[in-house]
C-alpha positions in Angstrom: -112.3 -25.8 15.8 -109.1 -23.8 14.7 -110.1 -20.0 13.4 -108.6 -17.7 11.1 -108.5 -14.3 12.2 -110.5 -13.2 8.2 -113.6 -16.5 10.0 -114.0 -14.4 13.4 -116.5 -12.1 12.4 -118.4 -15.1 11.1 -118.2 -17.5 13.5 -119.4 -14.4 15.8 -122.5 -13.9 13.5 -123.4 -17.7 13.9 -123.2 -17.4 17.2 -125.0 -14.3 17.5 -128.1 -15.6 15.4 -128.6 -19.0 16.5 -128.0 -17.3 20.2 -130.6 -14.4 19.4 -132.8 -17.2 18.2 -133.2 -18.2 21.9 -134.2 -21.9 21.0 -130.8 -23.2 22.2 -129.1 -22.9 25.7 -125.9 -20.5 25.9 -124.2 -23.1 27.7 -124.4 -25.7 24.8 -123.9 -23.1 22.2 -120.8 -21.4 23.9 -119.2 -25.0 24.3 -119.7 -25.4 20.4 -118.1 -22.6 20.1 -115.3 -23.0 22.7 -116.3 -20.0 24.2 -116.7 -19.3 27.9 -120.4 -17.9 28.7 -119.2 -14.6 29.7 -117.6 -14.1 26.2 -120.8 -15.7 24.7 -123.0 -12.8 26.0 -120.1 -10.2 24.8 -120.7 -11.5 21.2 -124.3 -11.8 21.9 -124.3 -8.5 23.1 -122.5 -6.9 20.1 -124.1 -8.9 17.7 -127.4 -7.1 18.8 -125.8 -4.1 18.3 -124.1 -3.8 15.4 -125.3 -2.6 12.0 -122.8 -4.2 9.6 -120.9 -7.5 9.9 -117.6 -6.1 10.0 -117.9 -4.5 13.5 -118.4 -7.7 14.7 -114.5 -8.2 13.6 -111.4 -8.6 16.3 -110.8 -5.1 18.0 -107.8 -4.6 19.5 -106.6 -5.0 23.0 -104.6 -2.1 24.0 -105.2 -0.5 26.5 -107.0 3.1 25.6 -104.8 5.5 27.8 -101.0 4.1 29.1 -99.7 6.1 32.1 -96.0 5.4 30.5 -96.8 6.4 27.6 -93.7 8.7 25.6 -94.6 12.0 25.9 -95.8 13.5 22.4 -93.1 16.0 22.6 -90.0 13.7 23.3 -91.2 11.8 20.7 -91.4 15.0 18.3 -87.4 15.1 19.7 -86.5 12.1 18.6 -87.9 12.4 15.0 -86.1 15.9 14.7 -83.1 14.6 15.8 -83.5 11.8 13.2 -84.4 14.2 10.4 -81.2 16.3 11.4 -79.2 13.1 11.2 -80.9 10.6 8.8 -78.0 8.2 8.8 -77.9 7.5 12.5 -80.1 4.7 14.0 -81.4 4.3 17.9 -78.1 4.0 19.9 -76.7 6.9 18.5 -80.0 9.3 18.8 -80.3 7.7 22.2 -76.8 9.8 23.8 -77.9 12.6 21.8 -81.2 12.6 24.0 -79.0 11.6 27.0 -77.1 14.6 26.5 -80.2 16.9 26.8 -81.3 14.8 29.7 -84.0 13.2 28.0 -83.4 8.9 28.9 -85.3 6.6 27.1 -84.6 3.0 26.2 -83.2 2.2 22.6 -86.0 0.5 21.7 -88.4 2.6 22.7 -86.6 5.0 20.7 -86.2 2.4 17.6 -89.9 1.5 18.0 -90.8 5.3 17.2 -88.9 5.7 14.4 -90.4 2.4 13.2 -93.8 4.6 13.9 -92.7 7.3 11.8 -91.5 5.3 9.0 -88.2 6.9 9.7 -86.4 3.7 9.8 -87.0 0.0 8.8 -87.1 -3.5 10.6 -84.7 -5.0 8.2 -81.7 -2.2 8.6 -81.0 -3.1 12.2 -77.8 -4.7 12.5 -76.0 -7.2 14.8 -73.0 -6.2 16.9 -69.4 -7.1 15.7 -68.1 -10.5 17.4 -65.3 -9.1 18.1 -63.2 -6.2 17.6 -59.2 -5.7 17.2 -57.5 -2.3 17.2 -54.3 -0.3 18.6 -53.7 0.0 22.6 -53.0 3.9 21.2 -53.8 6.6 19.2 -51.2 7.2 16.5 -50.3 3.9 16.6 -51.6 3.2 13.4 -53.6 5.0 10.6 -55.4 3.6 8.0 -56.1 5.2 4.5 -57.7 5.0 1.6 -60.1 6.1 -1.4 -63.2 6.2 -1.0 -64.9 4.9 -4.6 -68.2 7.0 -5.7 -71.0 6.4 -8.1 -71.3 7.5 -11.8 -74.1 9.8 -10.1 -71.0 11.9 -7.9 -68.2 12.5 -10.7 -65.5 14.6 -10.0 -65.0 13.8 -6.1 -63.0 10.8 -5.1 -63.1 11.3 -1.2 -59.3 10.6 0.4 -59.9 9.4 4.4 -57.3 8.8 6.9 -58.0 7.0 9.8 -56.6 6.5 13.5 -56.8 3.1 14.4 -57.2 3.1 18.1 -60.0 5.9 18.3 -61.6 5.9 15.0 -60.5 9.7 14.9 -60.7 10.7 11.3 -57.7 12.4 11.5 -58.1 14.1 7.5 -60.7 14.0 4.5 -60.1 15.7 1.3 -61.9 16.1 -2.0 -59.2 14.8 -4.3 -60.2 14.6 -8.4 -58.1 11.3 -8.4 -55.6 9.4 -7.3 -52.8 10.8 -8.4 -49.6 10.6 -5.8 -48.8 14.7 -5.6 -52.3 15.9 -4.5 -52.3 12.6 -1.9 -48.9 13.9 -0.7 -49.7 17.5 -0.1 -53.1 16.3 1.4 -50.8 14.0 4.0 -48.5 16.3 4.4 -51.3 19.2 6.0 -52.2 16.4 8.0 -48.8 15.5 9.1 -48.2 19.1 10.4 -51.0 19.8 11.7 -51.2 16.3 14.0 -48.0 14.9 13.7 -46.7 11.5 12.4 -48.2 8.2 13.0 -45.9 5.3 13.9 -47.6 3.2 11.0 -50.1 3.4 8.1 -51.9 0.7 6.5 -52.9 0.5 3.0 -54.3 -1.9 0.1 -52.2 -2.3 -3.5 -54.0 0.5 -5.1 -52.7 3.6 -6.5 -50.4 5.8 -6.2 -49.1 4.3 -2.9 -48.6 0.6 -4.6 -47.5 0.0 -8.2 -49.1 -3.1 -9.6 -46.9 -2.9 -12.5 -43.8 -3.2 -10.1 -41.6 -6.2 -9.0 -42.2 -4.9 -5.6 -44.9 -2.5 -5.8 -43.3 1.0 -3.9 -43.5 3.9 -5.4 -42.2 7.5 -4.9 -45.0 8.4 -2.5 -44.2 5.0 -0.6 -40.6 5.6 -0.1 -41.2 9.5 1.0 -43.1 8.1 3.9 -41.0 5.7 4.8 -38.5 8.9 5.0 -40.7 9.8 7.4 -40.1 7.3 10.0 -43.9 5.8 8.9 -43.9 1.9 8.8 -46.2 0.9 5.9 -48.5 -2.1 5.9 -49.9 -3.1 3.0 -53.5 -5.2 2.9 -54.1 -8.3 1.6 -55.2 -8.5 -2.2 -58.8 -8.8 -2.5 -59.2 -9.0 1.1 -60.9 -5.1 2.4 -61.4 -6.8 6.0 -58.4 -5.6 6.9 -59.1 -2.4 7.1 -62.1 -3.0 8.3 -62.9 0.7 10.4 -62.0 2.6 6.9 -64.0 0.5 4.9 -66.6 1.0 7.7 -66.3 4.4 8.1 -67.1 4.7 4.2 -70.2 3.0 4.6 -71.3 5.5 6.9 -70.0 8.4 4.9 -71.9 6.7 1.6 -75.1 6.6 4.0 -74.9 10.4 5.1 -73.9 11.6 1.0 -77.1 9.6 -0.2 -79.6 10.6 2.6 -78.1 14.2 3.1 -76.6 15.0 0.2 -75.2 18.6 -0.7 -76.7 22.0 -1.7 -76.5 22.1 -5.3 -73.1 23.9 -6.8 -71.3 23.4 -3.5 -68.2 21.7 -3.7 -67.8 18.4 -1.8 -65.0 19.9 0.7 -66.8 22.2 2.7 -69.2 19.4 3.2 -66.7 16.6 3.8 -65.2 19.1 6.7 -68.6 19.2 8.3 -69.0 15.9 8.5 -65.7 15.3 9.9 -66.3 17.5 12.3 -69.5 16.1 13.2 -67.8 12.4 12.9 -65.1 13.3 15.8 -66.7 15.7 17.6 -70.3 14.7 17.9 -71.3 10.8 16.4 -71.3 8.2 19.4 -69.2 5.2 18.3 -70.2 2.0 19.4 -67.0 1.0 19.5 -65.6 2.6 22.1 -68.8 2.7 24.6 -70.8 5.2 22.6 -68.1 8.0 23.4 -67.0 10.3 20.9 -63.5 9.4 18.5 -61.9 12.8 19.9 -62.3 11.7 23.4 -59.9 8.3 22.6 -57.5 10.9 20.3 -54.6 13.2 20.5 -52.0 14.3 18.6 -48.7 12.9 17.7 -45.7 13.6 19.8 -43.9 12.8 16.7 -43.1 15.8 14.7 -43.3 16.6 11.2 -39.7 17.6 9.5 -40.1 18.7 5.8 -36.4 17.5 5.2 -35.7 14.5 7.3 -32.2 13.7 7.8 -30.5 10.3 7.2 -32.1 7.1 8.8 -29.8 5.9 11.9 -29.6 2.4 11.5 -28.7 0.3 14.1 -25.9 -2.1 12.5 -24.2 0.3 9.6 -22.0 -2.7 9.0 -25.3 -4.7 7.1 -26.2 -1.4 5.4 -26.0 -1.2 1.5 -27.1 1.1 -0.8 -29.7 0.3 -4.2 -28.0 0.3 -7.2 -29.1 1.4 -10.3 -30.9 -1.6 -11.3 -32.6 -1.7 -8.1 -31.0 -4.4 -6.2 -27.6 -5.0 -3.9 -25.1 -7.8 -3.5 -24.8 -10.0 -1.4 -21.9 -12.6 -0.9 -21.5 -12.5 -4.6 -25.4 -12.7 -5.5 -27.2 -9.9 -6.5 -30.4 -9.5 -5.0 -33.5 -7.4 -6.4 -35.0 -5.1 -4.0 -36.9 -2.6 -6.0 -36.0 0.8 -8.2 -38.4 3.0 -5.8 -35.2 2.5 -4.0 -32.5 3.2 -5.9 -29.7 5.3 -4.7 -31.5 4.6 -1.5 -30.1 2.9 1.7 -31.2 -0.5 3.0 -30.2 -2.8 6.3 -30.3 -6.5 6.0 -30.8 -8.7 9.2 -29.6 -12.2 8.8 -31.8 -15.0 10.0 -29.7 -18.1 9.9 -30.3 -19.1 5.5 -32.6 -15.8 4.9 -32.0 -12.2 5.2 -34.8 -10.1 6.1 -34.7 -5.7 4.1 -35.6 -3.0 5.5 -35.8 0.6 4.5 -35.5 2.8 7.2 -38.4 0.7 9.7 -40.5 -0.9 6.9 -39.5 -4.3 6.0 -39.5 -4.3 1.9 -37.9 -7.8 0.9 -36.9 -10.9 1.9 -33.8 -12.8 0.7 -33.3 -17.2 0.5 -29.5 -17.9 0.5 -30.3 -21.1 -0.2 -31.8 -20.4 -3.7 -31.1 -16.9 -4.5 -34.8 -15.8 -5.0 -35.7 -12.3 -3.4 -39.6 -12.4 -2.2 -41.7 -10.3 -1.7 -43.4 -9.5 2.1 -47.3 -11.2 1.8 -49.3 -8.3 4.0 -52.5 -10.3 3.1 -51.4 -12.3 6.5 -50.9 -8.2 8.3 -54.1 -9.0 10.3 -52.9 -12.1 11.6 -49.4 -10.6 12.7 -51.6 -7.7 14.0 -53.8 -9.5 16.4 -51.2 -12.3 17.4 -48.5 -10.2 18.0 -45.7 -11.8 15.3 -42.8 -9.2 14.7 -39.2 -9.4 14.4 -36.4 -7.1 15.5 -37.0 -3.7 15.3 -34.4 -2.4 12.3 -33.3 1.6 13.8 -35.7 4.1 15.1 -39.1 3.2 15.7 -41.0 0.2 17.3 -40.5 -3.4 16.1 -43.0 -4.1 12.8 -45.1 -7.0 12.6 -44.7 -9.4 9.4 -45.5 -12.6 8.0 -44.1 -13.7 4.4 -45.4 -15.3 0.7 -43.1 -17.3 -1.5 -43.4 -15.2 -4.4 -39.9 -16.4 -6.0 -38.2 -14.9 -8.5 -36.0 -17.0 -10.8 -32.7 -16.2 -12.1 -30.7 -13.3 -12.0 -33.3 -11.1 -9.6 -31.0 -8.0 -10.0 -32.1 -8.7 -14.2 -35.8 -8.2 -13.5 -37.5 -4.7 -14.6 -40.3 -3.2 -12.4 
């Protein structure tokens, strides 16, 4: 017969009277019972010793003492490390005790927290497939805003992020998204690191206008001043910029399991955790170093007035007019009014032209029909991890683009942002 583990203690108390009985041979009995005869005396045995049918129940089978047994005060280690840093799970706590020279595997150190209640079974997580990011540091930053709940008003966290180390390179407190605040917050950044080669972005505010034909804004355009290539993501499409929108999750993690002393403002705790972020958080990403061990600063230099961009063909150069486009063979083309007064090169690619401003490719023009388009960064990830690009256009490395047909009828030089 097939038991449940709630019929044991039953089965056990038949066995034990009709085998107390003594009118029936063990041998028979323990067969009935699919017992061998040396567990039919154990039951026999506890059966005449028990007072209540519920010792008679399964006990367990480990073992009472375990020479490898964690010691009771790594383990207290490893739950004060947890407490310190509620957000972090087992691989992380595990270099932390390596650094101290306490080794122990990460389950054993998962399986302790599980002890403790400290942790759950359910919020493990599976490793990334696979991973893309910049051979180098400065490379590419990402940014963005990190959104907060009804329950933290009056913070809206700003992060920039280096794509090839996961360095969080600045975090500020901002009230909002307005572009001046975001500005001076990149500009502290920018001289106290340096520049970045390229930044990527999604089409929010204030560094894309949704109301725009093509979308720059002031803020936009002073970067590109910069020498800064801008990449903007795809709409509705956060993957790609995956390690910021990762990063938040752990940031969101650590503000609703630590949280802040009450009337503190959020910066002095935002530069903490920064510092604990770079400094002191194993990544798993980069072999469970630190991000400041993958970063350094940007050779680039930060100049508050930068001169005029030096591009390579000054023949194909034209400046934005007034109604924020330029002519070309007799056509006018619509670039955008974040431009205007501004200077642009064209590359010709046999019927299209291809616009930059300074190294950031802002429009694309069709001979054949007139229409100006705008540049589709929802494919950037693709051109990122398969290396598409054309020419580089002036200073700077060559930027990586794919296209959209968004086609503009008409006049384009007619349409209003």
């Amino acid at each position: 017969m097939a038991w449940g583990v709630g019929e044991m203690s039953e089965q056990r108390m038949r066995f034990g009277i009709r085998a107390d009985s003594g009118k029936e041979a063990m041998s028979a009995l323990c067969r009935e019972f699919r017992i061998s005869r040396p567990t039919g005396y154990v039951w026999l045995t506890r059966y005449r010793e028990c007072e209540q049918l519920q010792e008679l129940a399964e006990r367990s089978r480990r073992p009472h003492s375990s020479p490898r047994q964690t010691l009771a005060e790594v383990e207290e280690r490893v739950v004060a490390l947890r407490q310190s840093h509620p957000d972090w799970g087992a691989k992380k706590l595990r270099v932390l005790l390596e650094r101290e020279q306490v080794r122990l595997p990460r389950i054993t150190i998962h399986r302790i927290l599980l002890r403790k209640g400290l942790v759950r079974e359910r919020d493990r997580h599976g490793s990334a497939v696979q991973r893309f990011a910049r051979e180098a540091p400065n490379q590419l930053w990402q940014m963005d805003f990190k959104g907060m709940p009804g329950s933290r008003p009056g913070c809206l966290p700003l992060s920039i992020l280096d794509d090839h180390s996961r360095f969080l390179v600045g975090l500020f407190e901002l009230a909002g998204t307005r572009a001046e605040p975001v500005r001076q917050s990149l500009q502290t950044v920018f001289e106290r690191d340096g520049l970045p080669d390229a930044m990527l972005m999604d089409h929010g505010t204030p560094w894309w206008n949704m109301q725009a034909e093509a979308g720059w804004t002031w803020l936009t355009v002073w970067m590109m001043k910069h020498g800064i290539r801008l990449y903007m993501s795809g709409y509705r499409h956060p993957q790609t910029q995956g390690k910021v929108e990762r990063w938040h999750g752990s940031l969101e993690a650590a503000m609703v399991k630590r949280g802040k002393p009450a009337g503190q403002r959020w910066q002095p705790w935002l530069d903490a955790f920064r510092e604990e972020y770079n400094h002191v958080r194993p990544h798993e990403a980069l072999g469970m170093d630190v991000p400041a061990q993958h970063w350094s600063q940007s050779l680039r230099r930060f100049q508050p007035q930068p001169g005029s961009w030096d591009y390579l063909d000054p023949v194909n150069v034209r400046k934005v007019r007034q109604n924020g486009g330029i002519s070309v063979r007799g056509r006018s083309y619509f670039v955008s009014r974040a431009l205007i007064g501004e200077p642009v090169q064209m590359q010709w690619l046999e019927d299209r032209i291809v616009v930059f401003f300074c190294n950031t490719v802002v429009r694309e023009f069709d001979l054949r029909s007139g229409a100006s388009h705008a540049i589709n960064y929802g494919q950037w990830d693709q051109a990122r991890t398969q290396g598409l690009g054309l020419a580089g256009i002036g200073r700077g490395p060559e930027p990586a683009i794919t296209k959209q047909h968004n086609t503009i009828s008409g006049d384009a030089s007619e349409r209003t942002l």
